[in-house]
Backbone as CSV, one residue per row, in Angstrom:
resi,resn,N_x,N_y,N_z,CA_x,CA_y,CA_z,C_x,C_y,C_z
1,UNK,87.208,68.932,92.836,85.879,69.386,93.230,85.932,70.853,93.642
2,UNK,84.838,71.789,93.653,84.658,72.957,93.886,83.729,73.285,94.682
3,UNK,84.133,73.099,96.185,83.652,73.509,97.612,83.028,75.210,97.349
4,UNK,81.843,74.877,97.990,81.129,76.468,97.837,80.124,76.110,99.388
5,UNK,80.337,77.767,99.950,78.697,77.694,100.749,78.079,78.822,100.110
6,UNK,76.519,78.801,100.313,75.730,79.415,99.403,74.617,80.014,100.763
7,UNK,74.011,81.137,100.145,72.898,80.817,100.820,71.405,81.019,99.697
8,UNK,70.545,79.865,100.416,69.590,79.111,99.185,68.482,79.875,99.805
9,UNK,66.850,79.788,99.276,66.075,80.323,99.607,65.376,79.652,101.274
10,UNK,66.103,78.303,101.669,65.787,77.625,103.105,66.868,77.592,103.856
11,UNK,68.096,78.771,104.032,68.966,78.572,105.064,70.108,78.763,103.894
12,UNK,71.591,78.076,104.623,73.084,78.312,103.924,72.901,76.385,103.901
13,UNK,73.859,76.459,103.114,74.570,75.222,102.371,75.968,75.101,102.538
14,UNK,77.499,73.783,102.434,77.892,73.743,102.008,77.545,72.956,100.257
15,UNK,78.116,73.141,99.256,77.285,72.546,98.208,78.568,72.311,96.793
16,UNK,78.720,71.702,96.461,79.476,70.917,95.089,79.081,71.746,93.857
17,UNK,80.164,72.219,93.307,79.742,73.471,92.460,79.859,72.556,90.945
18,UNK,79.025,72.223,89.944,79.199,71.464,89.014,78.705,71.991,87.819
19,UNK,79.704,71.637,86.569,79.379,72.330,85.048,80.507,73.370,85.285
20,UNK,79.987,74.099,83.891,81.213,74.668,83.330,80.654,76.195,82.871
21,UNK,81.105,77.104,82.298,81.056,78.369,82.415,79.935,79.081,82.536
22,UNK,78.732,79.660,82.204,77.519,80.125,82.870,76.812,79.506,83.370
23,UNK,76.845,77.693,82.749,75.962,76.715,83.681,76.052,76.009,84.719
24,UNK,76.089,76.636,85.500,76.563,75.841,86.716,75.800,75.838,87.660
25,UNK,75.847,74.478,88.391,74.164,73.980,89.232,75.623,74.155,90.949
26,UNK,74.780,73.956,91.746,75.298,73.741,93.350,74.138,72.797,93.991
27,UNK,75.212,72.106,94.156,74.671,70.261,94.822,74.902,70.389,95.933
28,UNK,73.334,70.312,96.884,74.013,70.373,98.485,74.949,69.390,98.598
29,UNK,75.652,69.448,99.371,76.420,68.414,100.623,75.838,67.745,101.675
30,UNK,75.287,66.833,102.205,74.598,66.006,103.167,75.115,66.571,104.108
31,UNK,76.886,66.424,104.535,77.062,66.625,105.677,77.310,67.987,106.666
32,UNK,76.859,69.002,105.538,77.101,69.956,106.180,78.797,70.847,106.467
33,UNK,79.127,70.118,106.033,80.991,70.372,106.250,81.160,69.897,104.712
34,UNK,82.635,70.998,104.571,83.068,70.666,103.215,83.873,69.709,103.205
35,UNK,85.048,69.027,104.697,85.121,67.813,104.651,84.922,66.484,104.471
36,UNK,85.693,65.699,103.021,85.008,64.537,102.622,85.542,63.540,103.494
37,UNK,84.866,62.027,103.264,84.042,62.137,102.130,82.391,62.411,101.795
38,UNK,82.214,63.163,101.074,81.236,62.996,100.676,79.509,62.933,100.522
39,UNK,78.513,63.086,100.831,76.958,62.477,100.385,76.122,63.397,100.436
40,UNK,75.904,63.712,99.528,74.671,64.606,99.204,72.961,64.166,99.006
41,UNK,72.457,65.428,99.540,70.920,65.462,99.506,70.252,65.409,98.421
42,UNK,70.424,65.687,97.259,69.824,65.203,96.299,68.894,66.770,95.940
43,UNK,69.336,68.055,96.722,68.881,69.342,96.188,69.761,70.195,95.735
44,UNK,69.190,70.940,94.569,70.186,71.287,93.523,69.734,72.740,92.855
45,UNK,70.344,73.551,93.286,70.306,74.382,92.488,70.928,75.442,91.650
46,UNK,70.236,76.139,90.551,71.109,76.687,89.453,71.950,77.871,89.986
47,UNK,73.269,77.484,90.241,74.253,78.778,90.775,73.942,80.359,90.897
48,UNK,73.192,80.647,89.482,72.611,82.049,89.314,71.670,81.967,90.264
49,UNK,71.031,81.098,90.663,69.341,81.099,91.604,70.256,81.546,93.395
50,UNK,71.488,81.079,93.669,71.453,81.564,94.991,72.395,82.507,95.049
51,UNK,72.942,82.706,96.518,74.227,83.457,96.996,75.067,82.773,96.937
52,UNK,76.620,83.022,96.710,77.891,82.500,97.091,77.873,83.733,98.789
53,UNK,78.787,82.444,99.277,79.204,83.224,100.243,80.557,82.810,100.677
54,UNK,81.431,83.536,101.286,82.752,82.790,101.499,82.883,81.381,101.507
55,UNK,83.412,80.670,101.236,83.509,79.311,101.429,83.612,78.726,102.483
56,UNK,84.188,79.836,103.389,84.870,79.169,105.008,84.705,80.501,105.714
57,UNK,84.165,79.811,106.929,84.268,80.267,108.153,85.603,80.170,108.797
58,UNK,86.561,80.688,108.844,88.234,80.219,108.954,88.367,80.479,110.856
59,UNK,88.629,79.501,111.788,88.997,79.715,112.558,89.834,80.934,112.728
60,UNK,90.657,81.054,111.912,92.113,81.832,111.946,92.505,81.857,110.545
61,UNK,93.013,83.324,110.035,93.562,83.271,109.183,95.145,83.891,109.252
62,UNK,95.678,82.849,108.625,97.082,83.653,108.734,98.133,83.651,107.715
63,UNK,98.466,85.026,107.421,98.270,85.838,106.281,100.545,85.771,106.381
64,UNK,100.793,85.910,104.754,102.503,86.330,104.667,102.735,87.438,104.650
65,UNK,103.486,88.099,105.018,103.900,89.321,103.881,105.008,89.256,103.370
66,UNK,105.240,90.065,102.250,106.359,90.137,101.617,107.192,89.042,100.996
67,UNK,106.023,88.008,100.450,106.409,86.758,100.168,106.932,86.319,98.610
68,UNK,106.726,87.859,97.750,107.294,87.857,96.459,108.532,89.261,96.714
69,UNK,109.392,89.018,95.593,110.370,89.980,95.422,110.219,91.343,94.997
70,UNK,109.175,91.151,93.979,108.798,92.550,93.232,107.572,92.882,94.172
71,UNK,107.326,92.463,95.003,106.172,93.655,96.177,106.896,93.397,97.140
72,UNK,108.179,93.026,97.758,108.963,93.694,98.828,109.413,94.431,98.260
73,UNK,109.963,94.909,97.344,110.923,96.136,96.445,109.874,97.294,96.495
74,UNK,108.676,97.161,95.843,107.541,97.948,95.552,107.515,98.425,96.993
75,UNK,107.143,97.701,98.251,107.314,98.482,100.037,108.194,99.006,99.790
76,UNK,109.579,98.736,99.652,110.918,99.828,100.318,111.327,98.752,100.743
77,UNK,111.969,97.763,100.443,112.754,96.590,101.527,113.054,95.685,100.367
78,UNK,113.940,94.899,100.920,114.140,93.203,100.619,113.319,92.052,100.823
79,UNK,113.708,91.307,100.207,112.265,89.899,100.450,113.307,89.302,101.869
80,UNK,112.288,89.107,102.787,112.953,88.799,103.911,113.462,86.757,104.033
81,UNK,114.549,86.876,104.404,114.744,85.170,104.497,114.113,84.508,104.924
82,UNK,112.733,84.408,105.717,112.030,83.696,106.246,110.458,84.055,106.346
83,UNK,109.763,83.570,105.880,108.299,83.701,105.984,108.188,84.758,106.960
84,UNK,107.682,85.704,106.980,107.022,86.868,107.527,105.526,86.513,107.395
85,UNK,104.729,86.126,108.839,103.733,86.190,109.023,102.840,86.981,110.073
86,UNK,101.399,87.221,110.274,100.712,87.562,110.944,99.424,87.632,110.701
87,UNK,98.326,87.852,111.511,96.993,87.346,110.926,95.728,88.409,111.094
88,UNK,94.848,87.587,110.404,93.880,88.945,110.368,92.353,87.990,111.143
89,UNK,91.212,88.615,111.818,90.412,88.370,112.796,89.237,87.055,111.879
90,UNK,88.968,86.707,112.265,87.709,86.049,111.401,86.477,87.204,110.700
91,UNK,86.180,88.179,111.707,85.296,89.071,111.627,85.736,89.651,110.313
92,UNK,87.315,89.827,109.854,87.613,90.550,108.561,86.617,89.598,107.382
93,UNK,86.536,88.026,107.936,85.901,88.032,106.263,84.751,88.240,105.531
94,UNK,84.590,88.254,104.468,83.172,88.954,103.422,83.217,87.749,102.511
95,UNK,82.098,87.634,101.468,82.184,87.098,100.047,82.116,87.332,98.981
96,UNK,82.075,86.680,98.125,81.756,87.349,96.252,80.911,88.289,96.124
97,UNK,81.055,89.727,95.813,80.015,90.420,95.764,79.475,91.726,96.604
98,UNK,80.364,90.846,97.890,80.062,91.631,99.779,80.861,92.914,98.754
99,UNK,80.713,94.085,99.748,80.951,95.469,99.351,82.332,94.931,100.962
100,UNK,83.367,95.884,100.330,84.583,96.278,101.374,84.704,97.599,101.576
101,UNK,84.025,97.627,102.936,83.556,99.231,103.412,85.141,99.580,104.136
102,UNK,85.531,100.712,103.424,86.373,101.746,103.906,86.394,102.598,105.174
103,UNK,87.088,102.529,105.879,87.051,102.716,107.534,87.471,104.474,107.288
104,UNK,86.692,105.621,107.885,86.529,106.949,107.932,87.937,107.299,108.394
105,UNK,88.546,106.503,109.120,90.129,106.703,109.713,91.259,106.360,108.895
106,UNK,90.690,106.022,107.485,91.926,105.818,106.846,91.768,106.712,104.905
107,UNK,93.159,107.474,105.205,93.025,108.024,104.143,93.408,107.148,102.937
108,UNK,93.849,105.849,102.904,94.525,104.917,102.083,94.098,103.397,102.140
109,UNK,93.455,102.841,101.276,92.910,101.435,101.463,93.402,100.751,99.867
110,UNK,94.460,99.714,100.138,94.512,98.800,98.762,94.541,97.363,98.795
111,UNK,94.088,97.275,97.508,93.828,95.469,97.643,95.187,94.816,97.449
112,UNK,95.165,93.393,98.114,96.223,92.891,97.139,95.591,91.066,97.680
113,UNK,95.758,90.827,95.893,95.307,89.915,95.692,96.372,88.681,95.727
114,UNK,95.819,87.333,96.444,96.354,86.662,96.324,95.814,85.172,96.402
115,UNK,96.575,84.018,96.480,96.285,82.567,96.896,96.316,82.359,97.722
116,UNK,95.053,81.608,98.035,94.668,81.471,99.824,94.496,79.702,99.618
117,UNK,95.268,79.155,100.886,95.060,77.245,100.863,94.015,77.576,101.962
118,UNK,93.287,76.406,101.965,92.219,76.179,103.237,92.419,74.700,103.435
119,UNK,92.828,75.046,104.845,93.189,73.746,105.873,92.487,72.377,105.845
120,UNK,92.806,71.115,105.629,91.728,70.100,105.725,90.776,69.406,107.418
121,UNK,90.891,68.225,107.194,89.774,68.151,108.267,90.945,68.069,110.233
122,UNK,91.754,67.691,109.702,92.836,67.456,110.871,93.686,68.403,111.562
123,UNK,93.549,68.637,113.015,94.436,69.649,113.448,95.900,69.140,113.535
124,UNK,96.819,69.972,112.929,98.132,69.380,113.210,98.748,70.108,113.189
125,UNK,99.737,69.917,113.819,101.226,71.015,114.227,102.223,69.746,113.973
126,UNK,103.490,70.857,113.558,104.829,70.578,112.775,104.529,69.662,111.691
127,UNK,104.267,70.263,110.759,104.102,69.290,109.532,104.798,69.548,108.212
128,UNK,105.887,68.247,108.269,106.752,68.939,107.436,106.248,69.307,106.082
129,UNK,107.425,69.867,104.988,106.949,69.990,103.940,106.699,69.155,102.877
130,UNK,107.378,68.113,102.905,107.145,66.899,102.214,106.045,66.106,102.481
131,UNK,104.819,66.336,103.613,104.054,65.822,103.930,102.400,66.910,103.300
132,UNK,102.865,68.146,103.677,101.995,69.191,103.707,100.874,69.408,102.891
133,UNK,100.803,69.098,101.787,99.986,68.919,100.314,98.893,67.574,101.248
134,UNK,99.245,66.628,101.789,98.123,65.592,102.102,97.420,65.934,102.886
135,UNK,97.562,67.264,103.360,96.373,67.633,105.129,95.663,68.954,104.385
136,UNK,95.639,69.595,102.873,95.273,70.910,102.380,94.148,70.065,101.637
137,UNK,93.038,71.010,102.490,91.498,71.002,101.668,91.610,71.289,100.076
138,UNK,91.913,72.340,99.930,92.214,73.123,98.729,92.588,74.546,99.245
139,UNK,92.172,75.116,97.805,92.461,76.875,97.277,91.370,77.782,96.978
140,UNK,91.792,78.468,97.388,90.825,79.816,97.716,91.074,81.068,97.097
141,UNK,90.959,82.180,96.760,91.233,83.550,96.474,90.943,84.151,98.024
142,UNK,91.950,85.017,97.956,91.540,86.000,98.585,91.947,87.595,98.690
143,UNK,91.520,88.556,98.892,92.233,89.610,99.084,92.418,90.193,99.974
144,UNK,93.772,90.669,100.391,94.478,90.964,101.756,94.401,92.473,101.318
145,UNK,93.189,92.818,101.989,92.983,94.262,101.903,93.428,95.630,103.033
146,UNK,94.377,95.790,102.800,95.278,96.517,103.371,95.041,98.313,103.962
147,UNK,94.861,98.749,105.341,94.731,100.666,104.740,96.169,100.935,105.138
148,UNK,96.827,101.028,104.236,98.557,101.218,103.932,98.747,102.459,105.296
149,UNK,97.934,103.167,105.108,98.540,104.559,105.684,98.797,104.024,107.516
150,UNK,97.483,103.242,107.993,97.477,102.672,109.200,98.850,102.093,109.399
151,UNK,99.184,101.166,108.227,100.141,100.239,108.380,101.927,100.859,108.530
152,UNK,101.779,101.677,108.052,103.234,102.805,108.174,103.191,103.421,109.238
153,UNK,102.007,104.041,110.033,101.967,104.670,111.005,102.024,103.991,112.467
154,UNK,101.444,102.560,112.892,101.371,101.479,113.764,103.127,100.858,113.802
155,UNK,103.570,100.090,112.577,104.930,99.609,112.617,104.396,98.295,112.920
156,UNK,103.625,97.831,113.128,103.032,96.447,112.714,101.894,96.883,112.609
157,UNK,100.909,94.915,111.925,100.087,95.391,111.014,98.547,94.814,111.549
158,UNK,98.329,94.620,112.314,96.681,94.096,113.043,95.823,95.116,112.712
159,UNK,95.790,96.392,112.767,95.219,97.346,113.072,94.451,97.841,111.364
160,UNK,95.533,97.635,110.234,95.538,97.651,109.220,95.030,96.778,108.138
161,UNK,95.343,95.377,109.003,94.934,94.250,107.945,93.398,93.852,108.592
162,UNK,92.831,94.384,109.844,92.348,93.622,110.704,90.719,94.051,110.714
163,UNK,90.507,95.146,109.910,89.158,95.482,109.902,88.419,95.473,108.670
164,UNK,87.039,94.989,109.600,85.480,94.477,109.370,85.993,94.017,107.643
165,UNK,85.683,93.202,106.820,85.359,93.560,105.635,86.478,93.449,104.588
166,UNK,88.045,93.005,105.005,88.937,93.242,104.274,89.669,92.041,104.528
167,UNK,88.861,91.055,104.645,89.282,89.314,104.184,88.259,88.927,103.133
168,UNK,88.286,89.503,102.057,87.007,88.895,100.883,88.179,87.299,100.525
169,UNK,86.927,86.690,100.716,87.371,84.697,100.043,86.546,84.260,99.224
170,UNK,86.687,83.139,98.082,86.215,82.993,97.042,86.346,82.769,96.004
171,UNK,85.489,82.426,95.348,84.519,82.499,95.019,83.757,80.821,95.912
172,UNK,84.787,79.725,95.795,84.879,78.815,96.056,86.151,78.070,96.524
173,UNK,86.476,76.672,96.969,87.146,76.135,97.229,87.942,74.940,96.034
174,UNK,88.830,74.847,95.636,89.030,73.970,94.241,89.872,73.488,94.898
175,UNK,89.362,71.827,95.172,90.016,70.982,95.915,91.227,69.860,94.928
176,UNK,91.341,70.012,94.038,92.243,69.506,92.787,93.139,70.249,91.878
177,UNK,94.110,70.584,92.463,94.779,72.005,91.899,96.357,71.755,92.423
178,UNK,97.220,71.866,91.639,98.291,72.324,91.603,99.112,73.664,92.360
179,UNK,99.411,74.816,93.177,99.746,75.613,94.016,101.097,76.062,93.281
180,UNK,101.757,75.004,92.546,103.743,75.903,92.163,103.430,76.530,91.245
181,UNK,102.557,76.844,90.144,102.895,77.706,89.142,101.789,78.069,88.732
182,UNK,100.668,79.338,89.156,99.395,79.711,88.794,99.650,81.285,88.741
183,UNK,99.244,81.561,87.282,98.376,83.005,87.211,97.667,83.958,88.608
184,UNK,97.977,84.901,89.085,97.418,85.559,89.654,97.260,87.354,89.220
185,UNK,95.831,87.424,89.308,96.062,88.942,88.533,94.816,89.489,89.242
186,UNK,94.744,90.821,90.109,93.978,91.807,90.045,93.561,92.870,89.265
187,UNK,92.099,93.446,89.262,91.786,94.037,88.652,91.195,95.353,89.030
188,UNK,90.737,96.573,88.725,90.288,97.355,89.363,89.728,98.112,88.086
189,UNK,88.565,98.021,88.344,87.188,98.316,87.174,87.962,98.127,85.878
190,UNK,88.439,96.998,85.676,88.418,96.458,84.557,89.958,96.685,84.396
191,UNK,90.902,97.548,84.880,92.057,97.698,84.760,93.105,96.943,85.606
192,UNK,94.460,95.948,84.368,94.785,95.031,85.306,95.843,95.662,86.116
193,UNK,95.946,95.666,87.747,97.005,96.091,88.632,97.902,94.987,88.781
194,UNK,97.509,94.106,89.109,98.400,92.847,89.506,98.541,91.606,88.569
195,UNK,99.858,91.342,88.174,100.006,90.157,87.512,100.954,89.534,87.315
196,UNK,100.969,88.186,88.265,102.307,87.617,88.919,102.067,86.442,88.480
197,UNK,102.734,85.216,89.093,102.821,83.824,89.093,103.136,83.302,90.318
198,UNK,102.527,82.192,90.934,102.825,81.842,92.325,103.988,81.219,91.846
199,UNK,104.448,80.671,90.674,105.587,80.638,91.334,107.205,81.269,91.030
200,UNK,106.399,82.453,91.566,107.780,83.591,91.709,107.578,83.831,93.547
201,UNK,106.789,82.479,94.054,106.799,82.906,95.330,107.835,82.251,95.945
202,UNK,108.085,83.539,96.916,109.747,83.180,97.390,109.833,82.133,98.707
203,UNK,108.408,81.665,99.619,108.803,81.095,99.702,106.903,79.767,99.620
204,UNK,107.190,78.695,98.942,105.972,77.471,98.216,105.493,77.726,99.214
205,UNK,103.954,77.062,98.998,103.136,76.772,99.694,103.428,75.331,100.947
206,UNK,103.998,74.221,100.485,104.479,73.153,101.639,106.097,74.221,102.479
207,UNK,106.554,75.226,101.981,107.633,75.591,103.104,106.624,76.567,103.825
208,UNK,106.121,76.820,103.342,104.506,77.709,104.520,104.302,77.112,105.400
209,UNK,103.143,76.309,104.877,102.638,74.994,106.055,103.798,74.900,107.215
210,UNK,104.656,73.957,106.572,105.869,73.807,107.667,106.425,75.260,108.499
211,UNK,106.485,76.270,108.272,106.999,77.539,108.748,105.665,77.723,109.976
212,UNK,104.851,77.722,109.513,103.618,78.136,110.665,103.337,77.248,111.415
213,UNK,103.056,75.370,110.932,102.672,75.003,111.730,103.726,74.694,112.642
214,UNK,105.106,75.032,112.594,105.905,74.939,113.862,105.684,76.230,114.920
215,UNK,104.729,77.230,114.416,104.634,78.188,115.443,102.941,77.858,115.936
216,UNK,102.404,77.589,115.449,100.700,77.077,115.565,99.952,75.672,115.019
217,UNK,99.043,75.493,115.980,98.384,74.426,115.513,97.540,74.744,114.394
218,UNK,97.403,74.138,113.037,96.566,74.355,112.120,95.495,73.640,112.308
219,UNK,94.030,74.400,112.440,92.927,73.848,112.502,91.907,73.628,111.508
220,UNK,91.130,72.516,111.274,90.294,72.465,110.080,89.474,73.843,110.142
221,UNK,90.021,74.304,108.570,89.268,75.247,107.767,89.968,76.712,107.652
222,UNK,90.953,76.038,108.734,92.312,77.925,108.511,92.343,77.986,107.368
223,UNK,92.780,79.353,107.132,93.094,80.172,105.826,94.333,80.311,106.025
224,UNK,95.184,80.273,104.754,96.217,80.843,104.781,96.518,81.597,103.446
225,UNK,96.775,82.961,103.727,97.070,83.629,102.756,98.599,83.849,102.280
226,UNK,99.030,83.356,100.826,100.321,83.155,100.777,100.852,84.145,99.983
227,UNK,100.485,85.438,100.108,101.233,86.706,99.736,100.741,87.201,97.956
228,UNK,100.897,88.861,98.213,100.695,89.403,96.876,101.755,89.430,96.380
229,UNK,101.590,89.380,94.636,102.245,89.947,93.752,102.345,91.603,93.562
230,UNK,103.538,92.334,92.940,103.545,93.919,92.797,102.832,94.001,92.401
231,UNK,102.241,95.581,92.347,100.958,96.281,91.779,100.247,96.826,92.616
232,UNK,100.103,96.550,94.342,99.388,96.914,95.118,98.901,98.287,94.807
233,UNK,97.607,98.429,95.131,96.956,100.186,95.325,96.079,100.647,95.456
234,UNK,95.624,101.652,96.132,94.364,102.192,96.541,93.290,101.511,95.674
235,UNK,92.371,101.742,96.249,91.038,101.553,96.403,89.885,103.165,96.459
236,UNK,88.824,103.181,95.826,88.221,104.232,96.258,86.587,103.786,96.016
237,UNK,85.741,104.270,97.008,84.487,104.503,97.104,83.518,104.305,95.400
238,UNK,82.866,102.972,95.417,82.219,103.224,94.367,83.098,102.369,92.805
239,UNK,84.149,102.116,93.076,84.748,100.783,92.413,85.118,99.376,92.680
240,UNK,85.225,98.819,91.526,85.269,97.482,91.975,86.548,96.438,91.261
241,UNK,86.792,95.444,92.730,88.272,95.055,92.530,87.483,93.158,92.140
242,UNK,88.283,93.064,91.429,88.240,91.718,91.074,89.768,90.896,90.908
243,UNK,90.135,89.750,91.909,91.530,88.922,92.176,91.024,87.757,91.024
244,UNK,91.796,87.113,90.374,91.897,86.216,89.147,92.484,85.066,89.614
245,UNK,92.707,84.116,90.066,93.648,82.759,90.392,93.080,81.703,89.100
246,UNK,94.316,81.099,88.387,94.249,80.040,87.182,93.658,79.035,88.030
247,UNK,93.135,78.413,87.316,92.287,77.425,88.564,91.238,77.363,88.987
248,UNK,91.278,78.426,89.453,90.226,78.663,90.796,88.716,79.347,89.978
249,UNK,89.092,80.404,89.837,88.003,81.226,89.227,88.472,83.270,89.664
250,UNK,87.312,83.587,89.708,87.850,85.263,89.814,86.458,85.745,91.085
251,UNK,87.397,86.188,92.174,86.810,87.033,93.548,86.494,88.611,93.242
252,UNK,85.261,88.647,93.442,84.866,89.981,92.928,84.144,90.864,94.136
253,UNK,84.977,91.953,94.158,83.938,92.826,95.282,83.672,94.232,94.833
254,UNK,82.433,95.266,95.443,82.545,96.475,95.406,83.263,96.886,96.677
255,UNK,83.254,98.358,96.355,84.297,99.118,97.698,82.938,100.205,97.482
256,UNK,82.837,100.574,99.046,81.954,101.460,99.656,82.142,102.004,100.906
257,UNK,82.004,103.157,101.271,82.268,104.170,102.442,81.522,103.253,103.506
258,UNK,82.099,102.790,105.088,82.026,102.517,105.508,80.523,103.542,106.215
């Protein structure tokens, strides 16, 4: 299934995204939550007729770095032995479409696109990896939009990963999907920057889960962003980046002067 919230001409929706390439309708959800199971209202409308909007409101998102080999090399470093994490505010996120306004304090802003899981309905801590796949809503896009220059100059990265506008998620949620071996590719006005495979990720999506939730409780609807592929790079005023996930579909934003 393909979890979407929208907003319709009477308020926001969560809503069941159904059909196949330009035709596609959005079926409210009864309950208001993208947690099943299940029951809808019986109002429906044609995808082109509303807004997408992020899919999730994410308590918390918490983001890898350096979780492939060829974009730790691309930084200056080694892929580190153990999940390297840290997170970015709720306030960072936007949706399909939202513009990612560029902060006047940074001479350097780049995307990097990646696979985002979204948490299911249960809070849980320590969950191993052999379990981890049964508590994941689904998959998400997202882009971990970075102002590099902040991030070299600080020596950690809140400050960098952490403003207004530079958690775009999306398009939707694809709750039936596979995570070890998917296409991921960014774009930037039509030119491809990024194009990897999750699984050249160094470290899966269930040794994630397990890595974090022994440091945090995972709450229904966290994000977790599980790292870019090489290619990372600026961004400028007036273009537009589009992230690709097999599966999923393709997250599209403009970039605009804050």
């Amino acid at each position: 299934m393909r979890i979407a919230r929208i907003a319709h001409p009477e308020g926001v929706a969560f809503v069941a995204v159904e059909g196949s390439g330009d035709d596609l309708t959005a079926a409210e959800i009864g309950d208001q939550h993208p947690f099943g199971p299940h029951t809808f209202t019986g109002r429906r409308w044609p995808l082109a007729d509303v807004r997408l909007l992020a899919p999730m409101l994410p308590p918390k998102i918490v983001c890898v770095g350096k979780n492939y080999a060829d974009h730790a090399a691309e930084m200056g470093g080694e892929a580190p032995a153990d999940p390297v994490i840290f997170m970015k505010p709720s306030t960072a996120v936007v949706g399909p479409g939202a513009a990612i306004k560029l902060p006047a304090d940074s001479a350097r802003v780049d995307f990097e696109g990646e696979l985002a899981v979204v948490w299911g309905p249960r809070p849980m801590r320590d969950v191993p990896a052999s379990r981890a796949r049964d508590y994941i809503l689904g998959y998400t896009i997202a882009n971990d939009v970075t102002a590099r220059d902040q991030q070299q100059a600080d020596g950690q990265w809140t400050r960098a990963k952490g403003h207004d506008t530079f958690c775009p998620l999306g398009p939707w949620i694809e709750t039936e999907l596979d995570p070890a071996d998917l296409a991921v590719r960014t774009e930037l006005d039509g030119e491809v920057r990024q194009d990897g495979r999750t699984s050249a990720l160094i470290h899966d999506v269930p040794k994630l889960i397990e890595w974090i939730s022994r440091v945090m409780t995972l709450l229904p609807g966290d994000v977790i962003l599980t790292g870019t592929p090489a290619g990372v790079g600026p961004m400028r005023a007036g273009q537009q980046v589009s992230v690709t996930v097999e599966g999923i579909g393709t997250l599209t934003n403009s970039v605009a002067n804050r």
